[in-house]
C-alpha positions in Angstrom: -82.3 -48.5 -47.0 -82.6 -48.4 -43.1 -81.4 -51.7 -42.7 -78.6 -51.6 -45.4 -77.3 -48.7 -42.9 -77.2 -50.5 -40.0 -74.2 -52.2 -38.4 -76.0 -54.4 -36.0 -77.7 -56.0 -39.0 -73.5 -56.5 -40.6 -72.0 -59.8 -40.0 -69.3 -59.4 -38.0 -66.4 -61.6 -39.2 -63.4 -63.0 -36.8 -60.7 -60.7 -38.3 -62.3 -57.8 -38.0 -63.0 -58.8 -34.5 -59.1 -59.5 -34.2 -58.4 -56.1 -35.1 -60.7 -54.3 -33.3 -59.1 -56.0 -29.6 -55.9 -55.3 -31.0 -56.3 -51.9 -31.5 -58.6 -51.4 -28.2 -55.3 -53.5 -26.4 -52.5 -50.9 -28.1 -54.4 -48.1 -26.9 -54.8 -49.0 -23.1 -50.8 -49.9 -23.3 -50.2 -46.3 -24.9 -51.9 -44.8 -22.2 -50.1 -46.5 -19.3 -46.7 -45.6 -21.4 -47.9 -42.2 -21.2 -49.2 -41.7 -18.0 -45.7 -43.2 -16.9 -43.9 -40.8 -18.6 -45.3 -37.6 -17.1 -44.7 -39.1 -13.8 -40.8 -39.7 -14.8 -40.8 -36.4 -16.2 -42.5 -34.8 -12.9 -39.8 -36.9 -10.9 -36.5 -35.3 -13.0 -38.1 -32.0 -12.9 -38.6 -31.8 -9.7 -35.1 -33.3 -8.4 -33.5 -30.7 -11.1 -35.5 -28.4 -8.9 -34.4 -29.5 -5.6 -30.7 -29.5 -6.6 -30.6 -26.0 -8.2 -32.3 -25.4 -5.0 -29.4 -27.1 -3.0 -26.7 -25.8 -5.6 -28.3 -22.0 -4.8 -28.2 -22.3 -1.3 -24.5 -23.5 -1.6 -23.5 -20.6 -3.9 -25.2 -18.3 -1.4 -23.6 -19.4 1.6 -20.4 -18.8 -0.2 -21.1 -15.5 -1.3 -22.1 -15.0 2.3 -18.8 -15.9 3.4 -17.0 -13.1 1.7 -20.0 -10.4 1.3 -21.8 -8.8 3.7 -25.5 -9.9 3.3 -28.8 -9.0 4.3 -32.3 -9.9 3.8 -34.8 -7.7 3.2 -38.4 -8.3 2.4 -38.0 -11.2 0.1 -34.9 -9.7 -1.1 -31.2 -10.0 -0.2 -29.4 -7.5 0.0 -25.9 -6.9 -0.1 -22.9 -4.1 0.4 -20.4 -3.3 -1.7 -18.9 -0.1 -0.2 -15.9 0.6 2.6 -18.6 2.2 5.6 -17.5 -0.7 7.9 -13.7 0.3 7.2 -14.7 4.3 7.7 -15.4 5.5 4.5 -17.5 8.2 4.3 -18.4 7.9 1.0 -22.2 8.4 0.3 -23.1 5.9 -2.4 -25.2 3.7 -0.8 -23.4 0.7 -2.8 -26.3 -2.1 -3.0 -26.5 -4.9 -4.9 -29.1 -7.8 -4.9 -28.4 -11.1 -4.9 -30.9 -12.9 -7.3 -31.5 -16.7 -8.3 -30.4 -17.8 -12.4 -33.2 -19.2 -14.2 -31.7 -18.4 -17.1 -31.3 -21.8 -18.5 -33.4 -24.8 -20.2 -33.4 -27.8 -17.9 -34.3 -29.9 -20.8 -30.8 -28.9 -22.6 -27.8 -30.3 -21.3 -26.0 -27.8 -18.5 -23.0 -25.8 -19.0 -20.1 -26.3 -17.4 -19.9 -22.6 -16.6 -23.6 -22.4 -14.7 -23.9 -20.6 -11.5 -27.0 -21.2 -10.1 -26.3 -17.6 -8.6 -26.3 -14.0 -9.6 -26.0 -10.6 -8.6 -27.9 -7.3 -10.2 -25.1 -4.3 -9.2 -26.1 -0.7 -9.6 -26.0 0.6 -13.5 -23.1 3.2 -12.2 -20.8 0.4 -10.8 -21.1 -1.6 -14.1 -17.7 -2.3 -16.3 -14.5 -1.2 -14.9 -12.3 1.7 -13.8 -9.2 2.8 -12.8 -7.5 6.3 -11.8 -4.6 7.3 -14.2 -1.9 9.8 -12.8 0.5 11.0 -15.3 2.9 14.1 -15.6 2.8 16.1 -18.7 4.3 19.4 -20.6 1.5 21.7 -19.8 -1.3 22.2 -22.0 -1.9 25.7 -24.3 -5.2 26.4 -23.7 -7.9 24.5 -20.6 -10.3 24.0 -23.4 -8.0 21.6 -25.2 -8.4 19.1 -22.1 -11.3 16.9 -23.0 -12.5 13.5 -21.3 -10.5 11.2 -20.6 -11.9 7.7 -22.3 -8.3 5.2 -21.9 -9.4 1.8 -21.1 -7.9 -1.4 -20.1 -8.7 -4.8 -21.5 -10.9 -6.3 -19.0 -9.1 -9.4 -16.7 -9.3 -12.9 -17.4 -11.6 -15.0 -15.3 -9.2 -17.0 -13.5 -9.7 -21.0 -13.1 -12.6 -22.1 -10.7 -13.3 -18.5 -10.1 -17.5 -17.1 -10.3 -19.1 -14.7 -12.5 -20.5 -13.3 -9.3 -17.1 -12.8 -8.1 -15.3 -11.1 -10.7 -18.6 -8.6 -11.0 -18.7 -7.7 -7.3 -14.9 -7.2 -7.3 -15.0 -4.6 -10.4 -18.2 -2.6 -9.3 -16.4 -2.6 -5.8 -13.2 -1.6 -7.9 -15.4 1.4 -9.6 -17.0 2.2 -6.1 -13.0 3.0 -4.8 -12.3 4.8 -7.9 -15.0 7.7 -7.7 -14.2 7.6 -4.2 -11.0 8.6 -4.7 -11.8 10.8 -7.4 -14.6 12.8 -5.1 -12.3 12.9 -2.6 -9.2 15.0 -4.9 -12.1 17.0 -6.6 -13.3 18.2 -3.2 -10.5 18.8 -2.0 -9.2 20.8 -5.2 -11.6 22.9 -5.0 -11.1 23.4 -1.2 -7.4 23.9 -0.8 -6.1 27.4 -1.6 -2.9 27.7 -3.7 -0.9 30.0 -5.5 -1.3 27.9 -8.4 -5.1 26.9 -8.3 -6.1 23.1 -9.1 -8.7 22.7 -12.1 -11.4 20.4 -12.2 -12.5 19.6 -15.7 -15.0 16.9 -16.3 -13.2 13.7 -15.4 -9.5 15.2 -14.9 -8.1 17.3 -12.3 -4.8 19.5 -13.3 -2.3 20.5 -11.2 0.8 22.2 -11.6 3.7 20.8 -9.7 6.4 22.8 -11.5 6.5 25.0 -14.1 5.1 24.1 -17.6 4.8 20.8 -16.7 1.0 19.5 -15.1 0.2 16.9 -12.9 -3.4 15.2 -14.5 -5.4 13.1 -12.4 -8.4 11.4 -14.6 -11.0 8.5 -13.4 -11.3 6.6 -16.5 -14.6 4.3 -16.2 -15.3 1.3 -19.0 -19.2 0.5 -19.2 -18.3 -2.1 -21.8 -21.0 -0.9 -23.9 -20.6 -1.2 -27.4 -21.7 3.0 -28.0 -18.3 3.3 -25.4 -16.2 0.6 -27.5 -16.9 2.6 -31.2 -16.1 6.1 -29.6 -12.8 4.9 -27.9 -9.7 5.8 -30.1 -8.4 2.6 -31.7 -4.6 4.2 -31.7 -2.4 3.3 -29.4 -0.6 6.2 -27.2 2.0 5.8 -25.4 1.3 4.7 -21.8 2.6 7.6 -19.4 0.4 6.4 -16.5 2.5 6.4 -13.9 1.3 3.1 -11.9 3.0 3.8 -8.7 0.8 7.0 -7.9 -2.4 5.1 -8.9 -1.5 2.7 -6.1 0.0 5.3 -3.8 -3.8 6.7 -4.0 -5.4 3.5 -2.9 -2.9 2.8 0.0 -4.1 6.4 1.2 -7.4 6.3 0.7 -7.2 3.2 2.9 -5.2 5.2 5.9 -7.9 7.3 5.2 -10.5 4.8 6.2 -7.7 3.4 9.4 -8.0 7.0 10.4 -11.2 7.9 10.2 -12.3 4.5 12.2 -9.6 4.4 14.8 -10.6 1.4 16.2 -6.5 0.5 17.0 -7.8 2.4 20.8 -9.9 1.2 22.7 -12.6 2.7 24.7 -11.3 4.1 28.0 -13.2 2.5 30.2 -13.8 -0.9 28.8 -17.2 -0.7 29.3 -17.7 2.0 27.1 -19.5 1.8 23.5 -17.4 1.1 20.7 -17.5 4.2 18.3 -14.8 6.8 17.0 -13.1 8.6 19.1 -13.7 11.6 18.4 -17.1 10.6 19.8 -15.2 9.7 23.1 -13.2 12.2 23.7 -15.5 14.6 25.4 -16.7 15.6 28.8 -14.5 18.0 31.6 -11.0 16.3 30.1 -12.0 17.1 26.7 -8.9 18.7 24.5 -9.9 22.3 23.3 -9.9 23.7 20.0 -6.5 24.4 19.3 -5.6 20.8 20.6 -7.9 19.0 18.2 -6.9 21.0 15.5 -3.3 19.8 15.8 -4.1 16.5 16.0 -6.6 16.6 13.3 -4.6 15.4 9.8 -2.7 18.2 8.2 -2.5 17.3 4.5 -5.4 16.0 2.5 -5.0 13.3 -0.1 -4.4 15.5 -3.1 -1.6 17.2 -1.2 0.0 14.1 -0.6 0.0 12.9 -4.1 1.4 16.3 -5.2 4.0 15.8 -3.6 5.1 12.4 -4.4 4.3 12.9 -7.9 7.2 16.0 -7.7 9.3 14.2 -6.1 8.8 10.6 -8.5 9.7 13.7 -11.3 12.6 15.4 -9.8 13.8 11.8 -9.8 13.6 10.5 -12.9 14.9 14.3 -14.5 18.0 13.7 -11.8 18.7 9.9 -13.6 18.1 11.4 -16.9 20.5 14.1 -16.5 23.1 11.6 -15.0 22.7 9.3 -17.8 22.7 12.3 -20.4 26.4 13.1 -19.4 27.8 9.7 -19.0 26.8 8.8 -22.5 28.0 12.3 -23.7 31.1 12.8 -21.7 33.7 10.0 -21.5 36.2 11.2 -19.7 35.7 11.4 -16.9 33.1 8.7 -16.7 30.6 9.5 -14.7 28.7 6.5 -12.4 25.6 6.6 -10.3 24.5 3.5 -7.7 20.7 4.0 -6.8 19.9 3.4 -3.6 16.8 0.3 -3.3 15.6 1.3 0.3 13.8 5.0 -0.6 10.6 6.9 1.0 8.1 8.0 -0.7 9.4 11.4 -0.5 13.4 11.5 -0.8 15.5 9.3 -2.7 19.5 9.0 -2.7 22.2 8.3 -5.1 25.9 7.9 -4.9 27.6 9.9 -7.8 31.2 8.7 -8.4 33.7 10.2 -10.9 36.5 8.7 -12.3 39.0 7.8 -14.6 39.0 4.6 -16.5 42.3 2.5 -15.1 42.7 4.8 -12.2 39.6 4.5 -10.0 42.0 3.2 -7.0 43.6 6.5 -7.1 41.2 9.2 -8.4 38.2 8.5 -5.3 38.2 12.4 -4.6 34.6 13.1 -6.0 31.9 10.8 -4.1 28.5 13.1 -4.4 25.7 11.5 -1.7 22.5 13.2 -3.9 19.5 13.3 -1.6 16.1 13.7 -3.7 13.5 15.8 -2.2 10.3 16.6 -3.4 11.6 20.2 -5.0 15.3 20.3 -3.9 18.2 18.1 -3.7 20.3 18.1 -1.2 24.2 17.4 -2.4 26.6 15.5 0.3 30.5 16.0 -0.4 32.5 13.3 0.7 34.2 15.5 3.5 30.8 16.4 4.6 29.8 19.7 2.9 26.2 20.5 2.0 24.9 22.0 -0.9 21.6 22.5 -1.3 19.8 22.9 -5.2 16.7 23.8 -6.9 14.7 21.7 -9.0 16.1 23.4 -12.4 17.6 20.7 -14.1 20.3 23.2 -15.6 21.4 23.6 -12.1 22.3 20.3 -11.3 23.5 19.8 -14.8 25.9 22.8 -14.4 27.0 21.4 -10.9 28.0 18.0 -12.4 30.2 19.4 -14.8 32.0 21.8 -12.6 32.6 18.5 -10.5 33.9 16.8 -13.3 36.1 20.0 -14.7 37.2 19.6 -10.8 38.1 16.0 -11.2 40.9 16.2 -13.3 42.6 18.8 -10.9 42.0 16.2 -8.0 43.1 13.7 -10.5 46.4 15.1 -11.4 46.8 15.7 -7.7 46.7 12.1 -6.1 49.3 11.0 -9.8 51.7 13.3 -8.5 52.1 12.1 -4.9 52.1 8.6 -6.8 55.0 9.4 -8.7 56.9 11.3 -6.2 56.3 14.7 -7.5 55.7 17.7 -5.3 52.4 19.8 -5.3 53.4 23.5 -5.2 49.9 25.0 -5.7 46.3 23.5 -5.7 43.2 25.8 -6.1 39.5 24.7 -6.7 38.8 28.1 -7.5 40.8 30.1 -9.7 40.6 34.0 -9.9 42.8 34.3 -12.8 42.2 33.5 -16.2 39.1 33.8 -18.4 35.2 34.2 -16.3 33.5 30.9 -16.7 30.0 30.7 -16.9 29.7 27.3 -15.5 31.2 27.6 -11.9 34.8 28.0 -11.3 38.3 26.7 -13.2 40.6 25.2 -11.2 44.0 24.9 -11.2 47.2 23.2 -10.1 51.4 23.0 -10.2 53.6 20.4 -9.5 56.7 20.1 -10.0 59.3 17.1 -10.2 61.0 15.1 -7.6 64.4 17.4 -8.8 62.6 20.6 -9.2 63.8 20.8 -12.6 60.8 20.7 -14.3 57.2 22.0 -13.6 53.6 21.4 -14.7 50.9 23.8 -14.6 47.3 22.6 -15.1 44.1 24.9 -15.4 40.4 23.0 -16.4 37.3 25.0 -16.7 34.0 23.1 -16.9 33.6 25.5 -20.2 36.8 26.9 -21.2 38.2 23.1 -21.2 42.0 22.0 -19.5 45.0 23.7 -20.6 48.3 22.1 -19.9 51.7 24.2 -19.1 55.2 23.1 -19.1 58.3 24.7 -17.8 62.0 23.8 -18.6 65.1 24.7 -16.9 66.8 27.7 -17.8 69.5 26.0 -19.4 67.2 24.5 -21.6 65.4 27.0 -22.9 67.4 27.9 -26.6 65.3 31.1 -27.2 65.9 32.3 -24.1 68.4 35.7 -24.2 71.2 35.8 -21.9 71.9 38.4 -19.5 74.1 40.6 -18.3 73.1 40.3 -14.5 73.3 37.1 -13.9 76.9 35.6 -14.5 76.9 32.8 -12.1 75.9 29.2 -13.4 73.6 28.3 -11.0 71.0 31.0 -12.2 70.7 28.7 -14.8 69.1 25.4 -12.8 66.4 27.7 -12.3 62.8 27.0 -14.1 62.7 29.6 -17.5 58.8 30.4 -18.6 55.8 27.9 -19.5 55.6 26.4 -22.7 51.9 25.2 -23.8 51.3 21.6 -24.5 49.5 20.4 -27.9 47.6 18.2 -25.5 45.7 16.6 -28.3 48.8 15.4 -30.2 49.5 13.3 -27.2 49.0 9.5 -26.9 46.5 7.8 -24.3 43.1 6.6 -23.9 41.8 9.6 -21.7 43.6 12.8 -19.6 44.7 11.1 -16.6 47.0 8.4 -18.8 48.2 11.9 -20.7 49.4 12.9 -17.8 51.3 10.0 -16.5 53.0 9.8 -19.7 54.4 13.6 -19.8 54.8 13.2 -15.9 57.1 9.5 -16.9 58.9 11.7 -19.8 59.6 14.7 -17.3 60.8 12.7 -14.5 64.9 12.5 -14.5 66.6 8.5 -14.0 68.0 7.8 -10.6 
């Protein structure tokens, strides 16, 4: 049994013997094959290494070139907030620059990869902006909630980094609560007759009566908790885009101010701070000096009052347009002026009458826009000064208007050779308008035979008068005084004209037409 087990008693024959060597020979060829291919796969692996190595350093001395960097530890550090342009904002504004390992070297690499990345603080995360918009004010505070309006996040643009776009939007949120910190202090600060209200993420002011002024800091963390509670209907966008970027340009003078590195150290050898730090010793200005010099109105004021004046100017436009498109004769035309401050605009009102604008150039109103008046320029250099009120202005336009016709009828009749006896912008006779003042004028033809009396009220409307000779007049009763004929050459009373049974296109062609039938042949 002992020996039937045993392989060194078996006869070994040659093909078994051939496939034993082959085997033994595949297995010392599998090994070398083996062994060869870790060392290839140590060799990719660690020139994948070395390049996201080189790619990383690359990336990093880009990012240096745009951020301020630091290394601290074995951590780099940078800044994201405005202390070197003299903010005095107190967010620290960190972020940390960090290497992507993110990815599988043994998968094919994405066009997209940054070997680069950046961790920002969770409060500078997603996008913000500061909407400024002027509404009718609001019944009751409590109806003012938070303010959750978002944009649609910007497109990546071509050849641009995902570390880029993220440090430009948490810098972006950084300059928003700035800005927002900055009103909020100083709405609680300033002292008003009409206080400023803080509520949550709005501050409310009241620039003119039932109307408020809301200034919100509307910040997207691009969560999806923030994405379901956001309203899905769309409101109509009164953001007023020029205020939001009035705020940044101030916030930045702010900064220019606040640095005032535009003078330099007196002397030269001096160390470079603020100046306020500098100005100091025997030749130092006193209290009552600094506090002149020291900036008069904060950044809240400011926007106040360019948001009152962005409204007084679109109210002045829409009650310009208003009339034109109710009133069409006289037309009514306004030329905006493209060279404006930020606090006064101008427009040149002209009224005239459609085919006689060569002749009828009395009314030329220069309207300068304040922030709560405007200031009215007459053409012959008389000032008057109104309110905000739109009704005001509204009632002055159409006394000028009423007042055009007069001036109107005025400048025909030295056209057509007739003679001006009276002329009166304000008439004390007649019915009380409640809009301003009639006015009123007489002419009478190159003969003298016939005259033509016109009173126009901005309310009470025109009325047109005609007198005829004496001779003329059938219903007249002759008397006993007067025998001698040329009495009768004399003008006899006013007859009223049916002005609207006339023929023309608009007043002023009226006019011509009864002046044309009036006027004797040579």
């Amino acid at each position: 049994m002992d020996g039937w087990l045993d392989i060194s008693h078996m006869e070994i024959t040659p093909q078994v013997f051939q496939l034993i060597s082959k085997k033994k020979s595949l297995a010392t060829a599998a090994q070398l094959l083996l062994r060869g291919a870790e060392k290839l796969n140590k060799s990719v692996a660690e020139s994948q290494e070395q390049w996201r190595q080189r790619d990383f350093n690359a990336e990093l001395l880009h990012l240096r070139s745009q951020w301020k960097l630091r290394k601290v530890g074995d951590k780099i550090l940078g800044d994201l907030s405005y202390r070197s342009a003299g903010s005095l904002f107190t967010h620290h504004g960190t972020f940390e620059v960090i290497k992507n390992t993110d990815i599988d070297l043994d998968k094919k690499i994405p066009d997209d990869y940054c070997p680069l990345n950046v961790q920002i603080p969770s409060d500078l995360e997603g996008s913000a902006y500061i909407k400024v918009s002027i509404q009718k004010q609001s019944a009751d505070i409590g109806d003012l909630g938070t303010v959750s309006l978002f944009r649609k996040p910007l497109k990546a643009k071509p050849g641009s980094q995902a570390w880029h776009l993220k440090l430009e939007a948490a810098q972006n949120v950084l300059l928003c609560k700035e800005i927002f910190t900055q009103l909020s202090r100083e709405a609680v600060q300033i002292k008003s007759h009409i206080p400023h209200i803080v509520v949550k993420n709005q501050i409310i002011s009241q620039p003119f009566p039932g109307l408020q002024l809301s200034i919100s800091l509307c910040h997207s963390t691009m969560d999806k908790k923030n994405q379901r509670a956001s309203p899905d209907k769309t409101k109509p966008d009164d953001h007023l885009y020029v205020l939001e970027h009035n705020l940044h340009q101030l916030i930045r003078e702010f900064h220019k101010q606040t640095v005032s590195s535009s003078v330099m150290p007196h002397p030269a050898s001096a160390p470079f701070v603020p100046k306020r730090l500098r100005v100091a010793g025997p030749m130092a200005y006193d209290k009552s000096e600094i506090s002149s010099l020291q900036q008069s109105e904060g950044l809240l004021e400011k926007i106040v009052k360019q948001a009152k004046h962005i409204f007084l100017r679109s109210r002045t436009a829409r009650t310009i347009d208003s009339l034109a498109s109710r009133i069409e004769d006289p037309q009514i035309q306004a030329h905006w002026s493209n060279i404006n401050d930020v606090y006064e605009s101008s427009v040149k009102v002209l009224i005239t009458s459609q085919g006689y604008e060569q002749i009828c150039k009395s009314i030329q109103l220069q309207l300068n826009i304040g922030v709560e008046q405007i200031r009215v320029v007459h053409r012959d250099g008389r000032v008057i000064t109104l309110s905000h009120q739109e009704q005001e202005l509204q009632d002055f336009l159409l006394s000028q208007m009423s007042q055009h016709q007069v001036h109107a009828v005025q400048q025909l009749a030295k056209v057509m050779g007739w003679h001006v006896l009276s002329f009166s912008n304000h008439v004390g006779l007649g019915a009380i308008e409640s809009i301003g003042n009639a006015s009123a004028i007489t002419v009478a033809s190159p003969n003298g035979a016939y005259a033509i009396s016109v009173r126009n009220g901005p309310e009470s409307g025109f009325k047109v008068l005609v007198q005829f000779p004496r001779c003329q007049a059938k219903d007249l009763l002759k008397s006993d005084v007067l025998q001698d004929g040329k009495w009768n050459y004399l003008r006899g009373p006013y007859k009223e004209v049916h002005w609207s049974k006339m023929e023309g296109r608009n007043f002023v062609y009226k006019m011509e037409l009864l002046m044309a039938a009036l006027t004797p042949y040579p």
